[in-house]
DSSP file (Angstrom, degrees, kcal/mol; ACC not computed):
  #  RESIDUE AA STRUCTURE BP1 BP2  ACC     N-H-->O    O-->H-N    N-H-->O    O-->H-N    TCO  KAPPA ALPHA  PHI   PSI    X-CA   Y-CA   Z-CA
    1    1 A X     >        0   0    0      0, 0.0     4,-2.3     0, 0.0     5,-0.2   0.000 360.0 360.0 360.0 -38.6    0.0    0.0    0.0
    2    2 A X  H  >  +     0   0    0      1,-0.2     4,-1.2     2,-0.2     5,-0.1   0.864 360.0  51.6 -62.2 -31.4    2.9    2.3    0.5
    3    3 A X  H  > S+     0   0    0      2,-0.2     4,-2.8     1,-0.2    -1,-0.2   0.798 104.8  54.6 -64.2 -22.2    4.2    2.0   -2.9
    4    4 A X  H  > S+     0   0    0      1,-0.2     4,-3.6     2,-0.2     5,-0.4   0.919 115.2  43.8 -81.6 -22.4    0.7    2.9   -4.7
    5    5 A X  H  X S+     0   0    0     -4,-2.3     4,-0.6     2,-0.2    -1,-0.2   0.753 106.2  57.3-106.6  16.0    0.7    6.0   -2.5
    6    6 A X  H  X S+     0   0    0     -4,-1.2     4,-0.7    -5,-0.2    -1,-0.2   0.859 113.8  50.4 -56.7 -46.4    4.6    6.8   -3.2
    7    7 A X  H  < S+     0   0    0     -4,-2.8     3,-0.4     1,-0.2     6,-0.2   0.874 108.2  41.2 -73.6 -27.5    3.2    6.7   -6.5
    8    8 A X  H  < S+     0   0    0     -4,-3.6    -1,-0.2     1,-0.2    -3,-0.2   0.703 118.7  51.7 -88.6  -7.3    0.0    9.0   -6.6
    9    9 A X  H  < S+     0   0    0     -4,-0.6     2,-0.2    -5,-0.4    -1,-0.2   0.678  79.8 111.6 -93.1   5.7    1.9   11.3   -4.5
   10   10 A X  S  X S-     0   0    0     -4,-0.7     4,-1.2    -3,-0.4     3,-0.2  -0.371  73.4-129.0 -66.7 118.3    5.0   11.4   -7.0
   11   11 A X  H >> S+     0   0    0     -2,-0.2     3,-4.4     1,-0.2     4,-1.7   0.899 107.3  63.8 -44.8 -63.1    5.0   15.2   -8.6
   12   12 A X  H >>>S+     0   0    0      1,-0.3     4,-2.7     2,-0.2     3,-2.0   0.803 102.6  49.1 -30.6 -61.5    5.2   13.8  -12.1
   13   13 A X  H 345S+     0   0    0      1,-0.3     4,-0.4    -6,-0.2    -1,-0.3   0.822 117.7  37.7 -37.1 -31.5    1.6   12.2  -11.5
   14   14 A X  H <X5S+     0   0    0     -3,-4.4     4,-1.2    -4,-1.2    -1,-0.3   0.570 112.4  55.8-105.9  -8.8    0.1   15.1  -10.3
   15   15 A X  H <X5S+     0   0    0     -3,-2.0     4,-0.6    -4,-1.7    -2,-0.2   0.765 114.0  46.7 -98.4 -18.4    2.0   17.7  -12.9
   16   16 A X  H  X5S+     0   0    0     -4,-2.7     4,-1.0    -5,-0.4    -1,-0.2   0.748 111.8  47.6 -89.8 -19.5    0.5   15.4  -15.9
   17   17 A X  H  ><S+     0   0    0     -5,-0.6     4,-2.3    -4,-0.4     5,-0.2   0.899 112.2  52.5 -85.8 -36.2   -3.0   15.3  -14.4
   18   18 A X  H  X S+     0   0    0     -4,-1.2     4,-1.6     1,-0.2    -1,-0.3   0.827 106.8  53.2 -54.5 -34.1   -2.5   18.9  -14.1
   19   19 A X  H  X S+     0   0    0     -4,-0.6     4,-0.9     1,-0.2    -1,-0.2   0.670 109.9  42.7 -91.9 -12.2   -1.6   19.1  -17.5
   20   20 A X  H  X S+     0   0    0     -4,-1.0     4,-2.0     2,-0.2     5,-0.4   0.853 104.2  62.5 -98.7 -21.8   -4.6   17.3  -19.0
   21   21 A X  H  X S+     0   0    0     -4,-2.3     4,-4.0     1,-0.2     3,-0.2   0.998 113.3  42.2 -49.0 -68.7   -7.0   19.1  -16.8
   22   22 A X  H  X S+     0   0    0     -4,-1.6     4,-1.1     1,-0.3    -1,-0.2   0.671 112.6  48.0 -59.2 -17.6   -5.5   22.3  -18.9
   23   23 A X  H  X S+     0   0    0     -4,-0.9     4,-0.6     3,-0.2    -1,-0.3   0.636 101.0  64.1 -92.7 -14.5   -5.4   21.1  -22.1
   24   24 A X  H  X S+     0   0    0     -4,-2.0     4,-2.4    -3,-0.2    -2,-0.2   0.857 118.3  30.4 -71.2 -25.7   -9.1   19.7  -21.9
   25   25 A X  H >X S+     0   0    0     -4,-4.0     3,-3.3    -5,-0.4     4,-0.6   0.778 113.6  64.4-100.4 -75.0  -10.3   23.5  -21.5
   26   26 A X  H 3X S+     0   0    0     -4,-1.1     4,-1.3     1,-0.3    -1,-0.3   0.629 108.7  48.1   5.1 -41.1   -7.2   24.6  -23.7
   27   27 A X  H 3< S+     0   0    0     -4,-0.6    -1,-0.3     2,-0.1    -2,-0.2   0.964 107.2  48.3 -30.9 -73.4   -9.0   22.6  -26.2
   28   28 A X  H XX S+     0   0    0     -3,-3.3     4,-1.7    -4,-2.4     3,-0.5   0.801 107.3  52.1 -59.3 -48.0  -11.9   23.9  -25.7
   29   29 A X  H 3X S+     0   0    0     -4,-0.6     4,-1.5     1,-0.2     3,-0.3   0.947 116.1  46.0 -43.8 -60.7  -10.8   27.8  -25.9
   30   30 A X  H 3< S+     0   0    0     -4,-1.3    -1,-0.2     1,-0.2    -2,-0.2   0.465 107.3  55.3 -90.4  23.9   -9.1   27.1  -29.2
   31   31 A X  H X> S+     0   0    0     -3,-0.5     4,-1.0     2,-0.1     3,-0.7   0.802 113.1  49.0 -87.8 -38.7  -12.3   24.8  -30.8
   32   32 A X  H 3X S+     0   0    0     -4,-1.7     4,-0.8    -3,-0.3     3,-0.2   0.821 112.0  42.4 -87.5 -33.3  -14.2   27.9  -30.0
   33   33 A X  H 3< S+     0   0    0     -4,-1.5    -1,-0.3     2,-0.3    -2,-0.1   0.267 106.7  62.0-117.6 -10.9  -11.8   30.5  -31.7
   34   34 A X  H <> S+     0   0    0     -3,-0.7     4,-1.7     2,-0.1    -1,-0.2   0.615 102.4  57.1 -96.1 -11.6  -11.2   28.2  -34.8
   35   35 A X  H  X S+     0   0    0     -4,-1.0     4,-1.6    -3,-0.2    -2,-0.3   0.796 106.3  45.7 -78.8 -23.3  -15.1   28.6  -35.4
   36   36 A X  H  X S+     0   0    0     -4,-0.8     4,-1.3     2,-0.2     5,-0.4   0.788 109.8  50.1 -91.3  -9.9  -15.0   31.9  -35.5
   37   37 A X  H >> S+     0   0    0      2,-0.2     4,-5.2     1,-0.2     3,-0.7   0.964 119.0  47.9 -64.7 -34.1  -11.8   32.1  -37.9
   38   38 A X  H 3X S+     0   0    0     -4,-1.7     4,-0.8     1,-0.3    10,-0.3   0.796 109.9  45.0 -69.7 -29.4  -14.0   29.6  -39.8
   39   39 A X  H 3X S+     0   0    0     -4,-1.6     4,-1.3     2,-0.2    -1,-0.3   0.586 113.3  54.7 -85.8  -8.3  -17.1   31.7  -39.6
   40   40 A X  H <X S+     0   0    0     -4,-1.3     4,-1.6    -3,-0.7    -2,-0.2   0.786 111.0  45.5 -83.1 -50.4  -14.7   34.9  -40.6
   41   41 A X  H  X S+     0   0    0     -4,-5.2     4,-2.6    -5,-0.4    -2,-0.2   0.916 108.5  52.2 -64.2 -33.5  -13.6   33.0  -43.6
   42   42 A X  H  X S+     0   0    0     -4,-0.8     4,-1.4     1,-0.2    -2,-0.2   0.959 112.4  53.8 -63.5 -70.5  -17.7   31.7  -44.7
   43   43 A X  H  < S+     0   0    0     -4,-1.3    -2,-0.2     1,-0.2    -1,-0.2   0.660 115.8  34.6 -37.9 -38.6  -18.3   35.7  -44.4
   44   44 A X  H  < S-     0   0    0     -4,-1.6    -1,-0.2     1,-0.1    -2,-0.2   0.973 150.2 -16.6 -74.5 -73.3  -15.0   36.6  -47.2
   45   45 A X  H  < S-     0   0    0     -4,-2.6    -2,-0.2     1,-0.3    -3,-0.1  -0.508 110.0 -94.9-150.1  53.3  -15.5   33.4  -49.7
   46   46 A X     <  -     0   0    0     -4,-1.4    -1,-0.3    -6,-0.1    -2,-0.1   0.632  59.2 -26.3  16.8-176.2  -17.5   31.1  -47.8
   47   47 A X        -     0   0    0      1,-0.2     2,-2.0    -8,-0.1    -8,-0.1  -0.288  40.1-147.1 -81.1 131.1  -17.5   28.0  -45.4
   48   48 A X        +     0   0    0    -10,-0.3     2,-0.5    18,-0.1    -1,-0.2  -0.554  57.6 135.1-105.0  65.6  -14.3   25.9  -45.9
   49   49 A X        +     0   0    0     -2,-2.0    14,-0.1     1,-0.1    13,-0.1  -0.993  31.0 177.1-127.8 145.2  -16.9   22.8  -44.9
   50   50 A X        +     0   0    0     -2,-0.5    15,-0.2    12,-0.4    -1,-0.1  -0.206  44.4 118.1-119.9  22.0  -16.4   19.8  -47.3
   51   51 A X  S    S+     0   0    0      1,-0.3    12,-0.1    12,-0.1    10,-0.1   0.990  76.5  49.5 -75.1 -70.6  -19.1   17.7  -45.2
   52   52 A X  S    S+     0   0    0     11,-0.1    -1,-0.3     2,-0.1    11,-0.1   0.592  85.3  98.9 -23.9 -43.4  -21.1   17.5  -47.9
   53   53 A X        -     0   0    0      9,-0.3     9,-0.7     8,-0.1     8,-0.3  -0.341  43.4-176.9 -63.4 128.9  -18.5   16.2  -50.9
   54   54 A X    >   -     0   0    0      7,-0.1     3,-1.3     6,-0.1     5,-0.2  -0.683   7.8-164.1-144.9  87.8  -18.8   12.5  -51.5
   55   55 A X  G >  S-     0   0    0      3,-0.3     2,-4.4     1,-0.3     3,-1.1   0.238  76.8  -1.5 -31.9 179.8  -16.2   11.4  -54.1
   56   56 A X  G 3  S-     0   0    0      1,-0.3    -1,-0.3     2,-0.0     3,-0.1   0.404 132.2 -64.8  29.4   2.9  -16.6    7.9  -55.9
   57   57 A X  G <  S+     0   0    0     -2,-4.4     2,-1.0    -3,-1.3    -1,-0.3   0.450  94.8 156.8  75.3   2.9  -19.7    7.8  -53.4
   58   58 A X    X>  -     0   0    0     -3,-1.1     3,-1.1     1,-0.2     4,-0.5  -0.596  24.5-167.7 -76.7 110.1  -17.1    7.9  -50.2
   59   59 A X  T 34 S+     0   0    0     -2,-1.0    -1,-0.2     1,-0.2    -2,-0.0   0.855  82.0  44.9 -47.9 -50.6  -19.2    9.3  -47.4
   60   60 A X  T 3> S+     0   0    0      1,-0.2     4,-0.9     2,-0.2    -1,-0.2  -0.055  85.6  86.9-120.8  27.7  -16.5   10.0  -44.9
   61   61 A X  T <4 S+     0   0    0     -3,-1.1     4,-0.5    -8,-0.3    -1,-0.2   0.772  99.2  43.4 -84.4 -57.0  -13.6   11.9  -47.6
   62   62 A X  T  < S+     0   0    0     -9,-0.7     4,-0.4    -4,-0.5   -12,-0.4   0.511 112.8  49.1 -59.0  -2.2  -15.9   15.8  -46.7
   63   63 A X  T  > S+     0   0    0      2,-0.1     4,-3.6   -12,-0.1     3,-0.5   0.760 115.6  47.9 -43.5 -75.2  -16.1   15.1  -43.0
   64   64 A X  T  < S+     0   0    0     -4,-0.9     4,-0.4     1,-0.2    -2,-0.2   0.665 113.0  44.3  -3.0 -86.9  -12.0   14.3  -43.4
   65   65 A X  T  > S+     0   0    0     -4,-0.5     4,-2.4     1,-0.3    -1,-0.2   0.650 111.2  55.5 -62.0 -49.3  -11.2   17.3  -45.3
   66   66 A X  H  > S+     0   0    0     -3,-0.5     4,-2.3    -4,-0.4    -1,-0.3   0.884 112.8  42.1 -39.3 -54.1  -13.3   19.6  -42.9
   67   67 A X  H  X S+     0   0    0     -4,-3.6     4,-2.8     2,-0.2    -1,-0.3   0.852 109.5  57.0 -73.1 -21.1  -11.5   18.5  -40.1
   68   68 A X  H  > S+     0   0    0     -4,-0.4     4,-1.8    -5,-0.4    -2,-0.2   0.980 113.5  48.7 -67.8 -48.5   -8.0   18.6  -42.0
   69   69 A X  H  X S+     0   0    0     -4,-2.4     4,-2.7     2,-0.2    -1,-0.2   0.755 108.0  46.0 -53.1 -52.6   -9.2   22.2  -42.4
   70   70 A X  H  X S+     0   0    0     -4,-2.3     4,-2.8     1,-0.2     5,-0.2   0.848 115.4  50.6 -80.3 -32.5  -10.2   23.1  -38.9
   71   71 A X  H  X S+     0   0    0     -4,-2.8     4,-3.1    -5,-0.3    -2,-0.2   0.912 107.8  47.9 -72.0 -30.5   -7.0   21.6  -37.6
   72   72 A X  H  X S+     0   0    0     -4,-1.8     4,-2.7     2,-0.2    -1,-0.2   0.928 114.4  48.9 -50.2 -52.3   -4.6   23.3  -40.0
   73   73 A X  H  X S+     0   0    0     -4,-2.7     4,-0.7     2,-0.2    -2,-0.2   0.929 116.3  43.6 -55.7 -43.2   -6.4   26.7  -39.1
   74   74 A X  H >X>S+     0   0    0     -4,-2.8     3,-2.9     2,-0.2     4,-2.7   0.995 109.4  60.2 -59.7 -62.4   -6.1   25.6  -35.1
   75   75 A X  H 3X5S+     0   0    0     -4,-3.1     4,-1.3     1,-0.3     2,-0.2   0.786 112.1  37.2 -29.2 -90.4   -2.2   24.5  -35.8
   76   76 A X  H 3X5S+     0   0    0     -4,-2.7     4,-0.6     1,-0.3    -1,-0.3   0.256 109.9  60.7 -61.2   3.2   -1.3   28.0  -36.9
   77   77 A X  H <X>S+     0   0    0     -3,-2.9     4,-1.3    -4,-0.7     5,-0.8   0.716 109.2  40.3 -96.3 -60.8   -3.3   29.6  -34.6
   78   78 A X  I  <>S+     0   0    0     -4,-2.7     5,-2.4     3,-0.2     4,-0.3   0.784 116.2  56.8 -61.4  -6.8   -1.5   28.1  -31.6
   79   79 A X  I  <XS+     0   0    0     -4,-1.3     5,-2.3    -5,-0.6     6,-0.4   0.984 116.3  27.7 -67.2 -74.4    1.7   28.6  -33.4
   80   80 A X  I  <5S+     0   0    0     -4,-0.6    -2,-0.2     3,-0.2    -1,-0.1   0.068 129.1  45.0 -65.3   9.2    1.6   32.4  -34.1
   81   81 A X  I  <5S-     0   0    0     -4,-1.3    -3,-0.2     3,-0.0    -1,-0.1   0.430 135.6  -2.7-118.6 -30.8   -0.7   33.2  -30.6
   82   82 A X  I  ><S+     0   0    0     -5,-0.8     4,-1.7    -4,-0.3     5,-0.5   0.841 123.1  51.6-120.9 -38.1    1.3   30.9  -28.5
   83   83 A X  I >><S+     0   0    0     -5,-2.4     4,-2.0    -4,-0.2     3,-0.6   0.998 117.7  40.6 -70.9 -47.3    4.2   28.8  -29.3
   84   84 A X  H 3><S+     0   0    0     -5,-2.3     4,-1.8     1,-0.2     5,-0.4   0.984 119.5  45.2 -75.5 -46.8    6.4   31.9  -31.3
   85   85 A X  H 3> S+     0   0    0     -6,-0.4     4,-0.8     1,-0.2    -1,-0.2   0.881 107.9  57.0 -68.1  -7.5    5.4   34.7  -28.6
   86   86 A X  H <X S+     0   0    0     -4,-1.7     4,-1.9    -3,-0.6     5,-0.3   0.647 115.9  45.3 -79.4 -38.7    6.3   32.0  -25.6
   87   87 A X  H  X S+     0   0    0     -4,-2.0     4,-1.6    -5,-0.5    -2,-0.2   0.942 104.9  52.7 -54.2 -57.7    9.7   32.1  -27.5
   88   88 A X  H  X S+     0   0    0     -4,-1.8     4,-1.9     2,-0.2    -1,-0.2   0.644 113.3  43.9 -52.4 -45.7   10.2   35.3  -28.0
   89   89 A X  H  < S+     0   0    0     -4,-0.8     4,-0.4    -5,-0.4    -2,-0.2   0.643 106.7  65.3 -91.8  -7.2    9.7   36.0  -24.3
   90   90 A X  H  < S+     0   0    0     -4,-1.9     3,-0.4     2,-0.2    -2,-0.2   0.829 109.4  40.6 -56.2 -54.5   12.0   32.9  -23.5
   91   91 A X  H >< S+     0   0    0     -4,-1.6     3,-1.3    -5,-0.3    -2,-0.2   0.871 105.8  53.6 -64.9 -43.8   14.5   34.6  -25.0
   92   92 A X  T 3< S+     0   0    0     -4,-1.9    -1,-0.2     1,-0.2    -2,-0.2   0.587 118.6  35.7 -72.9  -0.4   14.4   37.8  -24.1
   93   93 A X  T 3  S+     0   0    0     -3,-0.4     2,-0.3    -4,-0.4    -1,-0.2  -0.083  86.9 124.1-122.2  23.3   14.3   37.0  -19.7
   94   94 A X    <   -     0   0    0     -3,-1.3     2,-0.3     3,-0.0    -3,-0.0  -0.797  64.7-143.9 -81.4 125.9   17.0   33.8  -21.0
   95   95 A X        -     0   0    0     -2,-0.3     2,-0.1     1,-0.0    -2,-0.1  -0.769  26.6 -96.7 -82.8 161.2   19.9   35.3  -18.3
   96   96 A X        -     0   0    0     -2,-0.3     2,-0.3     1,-0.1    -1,-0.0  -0.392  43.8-109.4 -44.3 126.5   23.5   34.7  -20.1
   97   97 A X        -     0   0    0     -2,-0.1     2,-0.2     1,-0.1    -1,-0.1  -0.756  39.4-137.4 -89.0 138.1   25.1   31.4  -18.9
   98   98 A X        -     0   0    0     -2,-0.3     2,-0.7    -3,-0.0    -1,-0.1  -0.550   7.6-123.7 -43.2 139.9   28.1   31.9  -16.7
   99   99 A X        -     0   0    0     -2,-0.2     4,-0.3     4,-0.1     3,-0.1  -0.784  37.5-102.4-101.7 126.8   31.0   30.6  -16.5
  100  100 A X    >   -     0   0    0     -2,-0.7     3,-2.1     1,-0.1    -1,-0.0  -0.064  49.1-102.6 -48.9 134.4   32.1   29.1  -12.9
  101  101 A X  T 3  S+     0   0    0      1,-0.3    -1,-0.1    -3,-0.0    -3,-0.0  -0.055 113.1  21.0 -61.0 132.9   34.6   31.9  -11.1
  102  102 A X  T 3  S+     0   0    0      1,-0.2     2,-0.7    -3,-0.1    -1,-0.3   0.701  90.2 137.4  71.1   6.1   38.2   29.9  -11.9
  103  103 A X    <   -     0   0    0     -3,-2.1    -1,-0.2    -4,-0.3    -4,-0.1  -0.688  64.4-102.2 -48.2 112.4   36.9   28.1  -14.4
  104  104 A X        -     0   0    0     -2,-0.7     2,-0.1     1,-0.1    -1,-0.1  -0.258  34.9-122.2 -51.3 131.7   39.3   27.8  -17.7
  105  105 A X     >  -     0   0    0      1,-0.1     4,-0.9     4,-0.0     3,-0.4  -0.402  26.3-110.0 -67.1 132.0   38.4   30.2  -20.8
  106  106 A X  H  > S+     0   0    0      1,-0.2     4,-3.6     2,-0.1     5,-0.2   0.923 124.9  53.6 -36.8 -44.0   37.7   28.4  -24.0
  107  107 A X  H  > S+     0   0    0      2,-0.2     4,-1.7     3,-0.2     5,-0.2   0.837 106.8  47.9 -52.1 -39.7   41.0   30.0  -25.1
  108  108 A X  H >> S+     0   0    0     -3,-0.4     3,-3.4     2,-0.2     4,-2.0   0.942 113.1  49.4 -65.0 -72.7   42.8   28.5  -22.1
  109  109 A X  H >X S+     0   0    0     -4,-0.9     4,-3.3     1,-0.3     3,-1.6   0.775 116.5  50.0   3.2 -83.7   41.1   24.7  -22.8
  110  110 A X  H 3X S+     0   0    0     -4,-3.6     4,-0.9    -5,-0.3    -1,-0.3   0.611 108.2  40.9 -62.1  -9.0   42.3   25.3  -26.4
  111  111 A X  H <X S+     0   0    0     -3,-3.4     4,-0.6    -4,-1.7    -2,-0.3   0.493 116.1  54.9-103.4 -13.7   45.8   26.3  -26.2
  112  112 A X  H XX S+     0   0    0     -4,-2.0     4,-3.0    -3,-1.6     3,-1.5   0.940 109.6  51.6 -62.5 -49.0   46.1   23.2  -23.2
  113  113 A X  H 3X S+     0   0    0     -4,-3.3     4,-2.5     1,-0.3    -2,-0.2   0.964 117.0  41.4 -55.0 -62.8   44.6   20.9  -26.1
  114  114 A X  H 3X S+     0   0    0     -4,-0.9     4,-1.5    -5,-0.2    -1,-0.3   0.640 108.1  52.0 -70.7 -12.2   47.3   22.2  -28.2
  115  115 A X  H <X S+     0   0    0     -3,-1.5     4,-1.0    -4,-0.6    -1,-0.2   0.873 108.2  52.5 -64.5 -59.7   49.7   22.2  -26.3
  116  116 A X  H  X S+     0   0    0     -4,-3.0     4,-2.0     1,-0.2    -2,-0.2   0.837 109.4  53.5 -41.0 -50.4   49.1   18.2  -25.3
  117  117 A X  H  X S+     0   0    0     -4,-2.5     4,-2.3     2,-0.2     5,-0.4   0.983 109.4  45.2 -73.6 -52.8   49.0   17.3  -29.2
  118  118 A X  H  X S+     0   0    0     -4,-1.5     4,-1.7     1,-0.2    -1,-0.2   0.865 113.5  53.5 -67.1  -2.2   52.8   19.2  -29.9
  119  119 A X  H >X>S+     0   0    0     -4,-1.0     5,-0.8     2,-0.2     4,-0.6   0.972 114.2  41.1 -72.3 -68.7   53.9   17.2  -26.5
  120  120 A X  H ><5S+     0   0    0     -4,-2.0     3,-1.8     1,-0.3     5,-0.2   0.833 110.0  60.4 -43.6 -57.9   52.5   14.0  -28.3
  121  121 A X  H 3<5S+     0   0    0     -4,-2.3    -1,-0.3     1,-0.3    -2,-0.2   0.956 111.6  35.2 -27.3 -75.9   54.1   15.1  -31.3
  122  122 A X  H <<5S-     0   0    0     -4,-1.7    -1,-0.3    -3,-0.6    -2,-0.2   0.532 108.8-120.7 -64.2  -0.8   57.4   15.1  -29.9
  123  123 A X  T <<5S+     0   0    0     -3,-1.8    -3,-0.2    -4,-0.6    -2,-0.1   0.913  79.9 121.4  44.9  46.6   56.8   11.9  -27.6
  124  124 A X      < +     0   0    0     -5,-0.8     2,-0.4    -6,-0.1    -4,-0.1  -0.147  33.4 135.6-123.2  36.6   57.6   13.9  -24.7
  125  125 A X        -     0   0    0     -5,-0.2     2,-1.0    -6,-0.2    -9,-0.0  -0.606  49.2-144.5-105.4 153.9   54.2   13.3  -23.1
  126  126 A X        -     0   0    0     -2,-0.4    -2,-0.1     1,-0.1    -1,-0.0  -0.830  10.8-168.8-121.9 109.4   54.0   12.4  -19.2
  127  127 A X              0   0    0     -2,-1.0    -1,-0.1     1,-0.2    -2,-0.0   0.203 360.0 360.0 -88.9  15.1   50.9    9.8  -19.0
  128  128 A X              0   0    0      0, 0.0    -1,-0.2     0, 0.0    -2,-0.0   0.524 360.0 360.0 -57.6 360.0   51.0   10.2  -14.9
């Protein structure tokens, strides 16, 4: 009994449950916001719905294509409303990595390195 509740108390478990909670209504937000791109687009050159088209007699290709549709439009709406401005502001409050105080400079690193190969060179290298 102690392992099952090591496990439901383990953060990952609770930071993924957390994360579907937010992505069901994250869903939801951007289902609602691709109907109105969709209903913005019927209003210019009408409704990009393909329910209706039944190729060969194939029922379920205009359902398909409708959904291909609404997801492309969703795809590039969380792309250009979230993933590139989440970027943008990643970068700009990213601090500059440091280097640890007494740490060796690339320069130093690379002129040891070089140093090591003309030792080698010369077979005058001390393998202690």
């Amino acid at each position: 009994m102690k392992g099952f509740k090591d496990f439901l108390m383990r953060g990952n478990l609770i930071d993924i449950a957390v994360a579907f909670v937010i992505g069901g209504a994250f869903a939801t937000v951007t289902t609602a916001f691709t109907k109105i791109v969709v209903e913005l687009l019927a209003m210019l050159g009408g409704a990009p719905n393909f329910d209706e088209w039944k190729p060969f007699g194939m029922q379920s290709v205009g359902p398909f294509l409708t959904a291909l549709v609404a997801f492309l439009i969703m795809a590039f709406v969380v792309y250009f409303g979230i993933v590139v401005p989440y970027e943008r502001l990643k970068k700009l409050t990213e601090k500059p990595t440091e280097t640890e105080p007494g740490a060796p400079t690339t320069e130093e690193l690379l002129a040891e390195i070089r140093d090591l190969l003309k030792d080698a060179g010369s077979g005058s290298v001390d393998r202690t």
